[in-house]
ZAKEPA-414378 format. One record per residue (C-alpha): residue number from 0; y, z, x. Coordinates in nm, 3 decimals. Layout:
% ZAKEPA-414378
{node NUM, {Y, Z, X}}
...
***
This chain:
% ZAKEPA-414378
{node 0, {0.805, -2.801, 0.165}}
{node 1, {1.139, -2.758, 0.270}}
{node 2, {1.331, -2.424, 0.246}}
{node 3, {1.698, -2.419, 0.215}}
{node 4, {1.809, -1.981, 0.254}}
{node 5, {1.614, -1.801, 0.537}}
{node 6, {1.482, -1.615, 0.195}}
{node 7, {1.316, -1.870, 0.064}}
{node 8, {1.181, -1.930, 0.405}}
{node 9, {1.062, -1.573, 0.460}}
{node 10, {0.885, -1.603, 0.105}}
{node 11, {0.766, -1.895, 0.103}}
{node 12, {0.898, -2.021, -0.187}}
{node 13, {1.155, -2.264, -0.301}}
{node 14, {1.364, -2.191, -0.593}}
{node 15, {1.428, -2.470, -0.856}}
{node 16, {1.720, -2.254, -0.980}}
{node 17, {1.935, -2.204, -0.645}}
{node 18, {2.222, -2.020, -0.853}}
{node 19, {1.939, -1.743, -0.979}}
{node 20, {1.882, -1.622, -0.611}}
{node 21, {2.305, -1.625, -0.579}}
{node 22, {2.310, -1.429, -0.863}}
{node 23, {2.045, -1.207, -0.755}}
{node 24, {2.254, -1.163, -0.433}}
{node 25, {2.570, -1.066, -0.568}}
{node 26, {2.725, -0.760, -0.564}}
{node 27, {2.914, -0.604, -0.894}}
{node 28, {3.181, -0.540, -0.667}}
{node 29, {3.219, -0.927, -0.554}}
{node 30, {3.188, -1.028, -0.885}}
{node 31, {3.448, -0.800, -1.020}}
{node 32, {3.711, -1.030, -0.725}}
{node 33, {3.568, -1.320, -0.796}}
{node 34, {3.421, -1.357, -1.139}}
{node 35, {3.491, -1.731, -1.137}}
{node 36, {3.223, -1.742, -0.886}}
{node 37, {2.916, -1.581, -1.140}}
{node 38, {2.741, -1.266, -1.251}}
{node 39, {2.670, -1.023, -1.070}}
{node 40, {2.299, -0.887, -0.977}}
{node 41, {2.279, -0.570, -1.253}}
{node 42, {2.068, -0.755, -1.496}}
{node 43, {1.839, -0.889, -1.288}}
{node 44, {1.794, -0.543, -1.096}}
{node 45, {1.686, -0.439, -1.471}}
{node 46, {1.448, -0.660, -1.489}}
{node 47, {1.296, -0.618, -1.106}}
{node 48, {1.230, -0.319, -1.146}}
{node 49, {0.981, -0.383, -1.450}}
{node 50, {0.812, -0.662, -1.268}}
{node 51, {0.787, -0.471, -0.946}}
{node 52, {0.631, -0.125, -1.109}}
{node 53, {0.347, -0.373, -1.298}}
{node 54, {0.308, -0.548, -0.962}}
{node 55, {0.297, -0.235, -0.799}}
{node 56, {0.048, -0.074, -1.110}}
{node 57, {-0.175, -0.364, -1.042}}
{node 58, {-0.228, -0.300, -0.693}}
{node 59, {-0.317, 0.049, -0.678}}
{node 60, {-0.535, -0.015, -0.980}}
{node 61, {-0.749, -0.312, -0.839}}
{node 62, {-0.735, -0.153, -0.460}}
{node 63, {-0.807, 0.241, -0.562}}
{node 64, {-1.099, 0.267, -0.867}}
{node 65, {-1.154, 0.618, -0.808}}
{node 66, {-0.792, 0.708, -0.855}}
{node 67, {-0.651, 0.860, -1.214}}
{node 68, {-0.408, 0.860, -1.344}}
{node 69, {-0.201, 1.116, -1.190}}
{node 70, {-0.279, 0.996, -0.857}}
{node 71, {-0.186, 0.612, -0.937}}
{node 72, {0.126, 0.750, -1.071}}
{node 73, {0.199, 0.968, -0.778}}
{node 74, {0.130, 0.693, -0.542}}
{node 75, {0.316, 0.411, -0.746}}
{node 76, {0.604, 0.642, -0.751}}
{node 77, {0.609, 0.623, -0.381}}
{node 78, {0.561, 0.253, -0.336}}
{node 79, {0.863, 0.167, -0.518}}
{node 80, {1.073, 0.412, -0.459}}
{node 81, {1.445, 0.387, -0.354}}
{node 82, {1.364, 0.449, 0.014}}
{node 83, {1.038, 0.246, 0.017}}
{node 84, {1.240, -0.091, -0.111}}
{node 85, {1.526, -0.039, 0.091}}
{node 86, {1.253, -0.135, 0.354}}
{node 87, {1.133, -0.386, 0.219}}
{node 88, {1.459, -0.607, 0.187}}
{node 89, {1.589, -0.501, 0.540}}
{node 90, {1.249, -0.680, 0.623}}
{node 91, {1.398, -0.955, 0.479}}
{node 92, {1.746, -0.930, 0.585}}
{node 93, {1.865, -0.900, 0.245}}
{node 94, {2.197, -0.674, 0.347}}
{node 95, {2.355, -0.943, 0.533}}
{node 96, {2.302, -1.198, 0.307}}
{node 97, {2.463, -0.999, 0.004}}
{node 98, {2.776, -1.108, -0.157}}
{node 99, {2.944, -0.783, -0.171}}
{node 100, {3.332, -0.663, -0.146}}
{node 101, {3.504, -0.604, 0.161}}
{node 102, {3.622, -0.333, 0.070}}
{node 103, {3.232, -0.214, -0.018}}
{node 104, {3.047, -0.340, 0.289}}
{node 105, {3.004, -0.012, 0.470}}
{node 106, {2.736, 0.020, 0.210}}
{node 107, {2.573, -0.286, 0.180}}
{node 108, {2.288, -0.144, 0.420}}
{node 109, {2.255, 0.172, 0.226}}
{node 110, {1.937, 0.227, 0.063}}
{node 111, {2.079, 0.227, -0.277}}
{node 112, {2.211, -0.137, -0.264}}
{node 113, {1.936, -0.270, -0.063}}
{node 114, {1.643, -0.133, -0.330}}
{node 115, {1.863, -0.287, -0.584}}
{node 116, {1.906, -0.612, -0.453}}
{node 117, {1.551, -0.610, -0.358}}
{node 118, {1.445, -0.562, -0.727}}
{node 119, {1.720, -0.846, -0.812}}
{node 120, {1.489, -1.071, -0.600}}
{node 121, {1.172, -1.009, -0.723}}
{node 122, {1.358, -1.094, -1.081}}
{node 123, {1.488, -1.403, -1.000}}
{node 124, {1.204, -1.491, -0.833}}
{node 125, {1.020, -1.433, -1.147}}
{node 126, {1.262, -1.590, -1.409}}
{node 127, {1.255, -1.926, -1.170}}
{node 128, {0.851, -1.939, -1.106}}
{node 129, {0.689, -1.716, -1.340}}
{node 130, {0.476, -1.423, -1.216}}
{node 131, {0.229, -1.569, -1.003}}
{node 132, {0.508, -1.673, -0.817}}
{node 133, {0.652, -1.332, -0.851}}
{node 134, {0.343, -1.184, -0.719}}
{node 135, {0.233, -1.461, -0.463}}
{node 136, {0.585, -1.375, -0.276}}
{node 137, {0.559, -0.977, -0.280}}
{node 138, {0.247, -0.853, -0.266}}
{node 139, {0.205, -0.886, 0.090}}
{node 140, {0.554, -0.688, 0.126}}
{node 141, {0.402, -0.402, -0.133}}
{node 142, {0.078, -0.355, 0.017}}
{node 143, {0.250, -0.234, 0.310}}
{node 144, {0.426, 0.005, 0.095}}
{node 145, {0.081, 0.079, -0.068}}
{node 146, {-0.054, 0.185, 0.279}}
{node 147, {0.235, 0.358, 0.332}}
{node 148, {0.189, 0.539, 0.035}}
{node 149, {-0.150, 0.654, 0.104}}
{node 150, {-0.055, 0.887, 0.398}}
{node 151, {-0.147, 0.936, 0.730}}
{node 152, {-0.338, 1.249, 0.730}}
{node 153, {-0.493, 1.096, 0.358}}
{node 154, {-0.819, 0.918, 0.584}}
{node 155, {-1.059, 0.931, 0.303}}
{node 156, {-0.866, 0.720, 0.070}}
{node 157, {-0.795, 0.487, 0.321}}
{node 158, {-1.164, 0.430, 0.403}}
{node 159, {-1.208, 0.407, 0.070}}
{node 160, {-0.953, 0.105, 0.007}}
{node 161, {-1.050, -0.025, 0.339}}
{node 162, {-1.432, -0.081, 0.204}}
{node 163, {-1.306, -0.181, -0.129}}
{node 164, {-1.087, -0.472, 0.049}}
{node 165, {-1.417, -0.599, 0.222}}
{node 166, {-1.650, -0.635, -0.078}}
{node 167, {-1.813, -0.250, -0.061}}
{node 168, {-1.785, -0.146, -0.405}}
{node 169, {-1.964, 0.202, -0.399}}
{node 170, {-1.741, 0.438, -0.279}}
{node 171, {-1.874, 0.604, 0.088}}
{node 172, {-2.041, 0.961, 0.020}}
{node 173, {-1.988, 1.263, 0.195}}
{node 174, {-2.282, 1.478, 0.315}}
{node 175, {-2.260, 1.861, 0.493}}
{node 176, {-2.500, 1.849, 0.744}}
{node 177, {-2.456, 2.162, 0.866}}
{node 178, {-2.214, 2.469, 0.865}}
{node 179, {-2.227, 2.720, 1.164}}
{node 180, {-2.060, 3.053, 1.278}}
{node 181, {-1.934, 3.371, 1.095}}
{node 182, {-1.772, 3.372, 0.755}}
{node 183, {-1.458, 3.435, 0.861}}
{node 184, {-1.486, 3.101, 1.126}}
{node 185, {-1.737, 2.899, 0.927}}
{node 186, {-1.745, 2.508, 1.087}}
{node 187, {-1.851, 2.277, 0.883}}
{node 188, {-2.049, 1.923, 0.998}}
{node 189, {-2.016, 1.615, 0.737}}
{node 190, {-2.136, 1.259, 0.732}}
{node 191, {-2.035, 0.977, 0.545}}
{node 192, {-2.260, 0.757, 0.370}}
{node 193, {-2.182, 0.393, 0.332}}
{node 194, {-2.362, 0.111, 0.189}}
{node 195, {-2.651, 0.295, 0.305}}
{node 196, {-2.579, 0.369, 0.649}}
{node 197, {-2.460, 0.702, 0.819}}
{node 198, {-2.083, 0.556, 0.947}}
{node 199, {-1.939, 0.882, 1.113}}
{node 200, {-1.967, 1.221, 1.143}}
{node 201, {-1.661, 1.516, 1.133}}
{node 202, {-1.611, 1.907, 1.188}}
{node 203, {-1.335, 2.172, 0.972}}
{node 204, {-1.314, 2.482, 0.905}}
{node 205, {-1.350, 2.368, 0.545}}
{node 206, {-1.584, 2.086, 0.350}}
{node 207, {-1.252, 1.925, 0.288}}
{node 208, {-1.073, 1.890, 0.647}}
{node 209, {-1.416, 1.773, 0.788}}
{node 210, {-1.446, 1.536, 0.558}}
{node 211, {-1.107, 1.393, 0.669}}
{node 212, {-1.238, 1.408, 1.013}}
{node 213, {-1.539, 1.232, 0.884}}
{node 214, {-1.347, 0.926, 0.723}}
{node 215, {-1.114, 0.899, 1.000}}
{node 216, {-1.444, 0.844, 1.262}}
{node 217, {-1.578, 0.633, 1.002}}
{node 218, {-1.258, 0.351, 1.001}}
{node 219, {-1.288, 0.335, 1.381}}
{node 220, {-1.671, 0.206, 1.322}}
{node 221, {-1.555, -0.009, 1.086}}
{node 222, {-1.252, -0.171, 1.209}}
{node 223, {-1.446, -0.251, 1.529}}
{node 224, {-1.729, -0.419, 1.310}}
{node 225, {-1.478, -0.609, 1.090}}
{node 226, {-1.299, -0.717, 1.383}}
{node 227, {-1.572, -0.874, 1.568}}
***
């Protein structure tokens, strides 16, 4: 298939409707100059950002089972957040190709415009191809955000998804082994359980931060298993 915009290359996708990704990159400023030339993107940002929250909803809910519903929300909220989408078009370049003012173009690389032209996209992408297409194009882009979103210190939720994503469907269990010392300077020892099989082994001054150690030993295992 042949791709005429380095977006459509980038995506992977061809759109029937050519003027739906123009619209999608126009600016309400250029549009205001030139309004001979079509709408600008403000409608479909509207729309984006519906399609990119249920994209986003979809994700965390398939990819996290023991979440609830605070925590999905928390974590969606950070996926597809102003900042978080703003990185996710300069991934795709999308400031340079914006039809903007130029009087405004100081700010087409703020993250403001770039989130919004982002969710324009994912709208127009949507209107031309349906959601599958919609999906197909940005899920790769989100679950970056997704992993993102889980945090870097956050290793037992990212064990967690990281089973989930190969077929493990029981959720690893944490075991203290053993705790040690005074009351004041208690260590504690924890393994984690997974598919049946004793995967790592960590040490806090709580159950909780050597559990963290625990999953964070445990993804080293793994990766080098899955990677063989």
């Amino acid at each position: 298939m042949n791709f005429n915009t380095p977006i459509e290359q980038s995506l992977s996708y061809r759109f029937k409707h050519p003027e739906l990704l123009l619209e999608a990159l126009t600016h309400s400023t250029f549009a205001n100059e030139h309004p001979e030339l079509g709408a600008d993107n403000q409608r479909l940002e509207f729309l984006g950002d519906a399609v990119v929250g249920l994209i986003a909803s979809q994700l965390l809910y398939l990819n996290t089972p023991n979440s609830d519903e605070g925590e999905l929300s928390r974590r969606r909220s950070q996926m597809v957040r102003r900042e978080s989408l703003a990185a996710l078009a300069r991934e795709l370049n999308l400031g340079t190709m914006l039809r903007i003012a130029q009087s405004q173009k100081d700010v087409s690389n703020t993250d403001g415009t770039l989130a919004d032209v982002f969710e324009a996209l994912v709208a127009a992408i949507f209107l031309d191809g349906g959601f599958t297409a919609a999906k197909r194009c940005i899920l790769p882009l989100l679950k970056r955000a997704m992993q993102q979103a889980t945090g870097i210190n956050d290793h037992k939720t990212a064990l967690q998804e990281a089973c989930h994503a190969h077929g493990i469907k029981k959720p690893p269990k944490y075991v203290v082994v053993s705790t040690a010392g005074p009351a004041h300077a208690r260590v504690y020892v924890c393994e984690v359980i997974i598919a049946g099989k004793v995967y790592g082994q960590g040490h806090g001054s709580n159950k909780k931060t050597a559990e963290q150690a625990c999953a964070a030993s445990a993804r080293v295992v793994l990766e080098k298993e899955w990677n063989k």
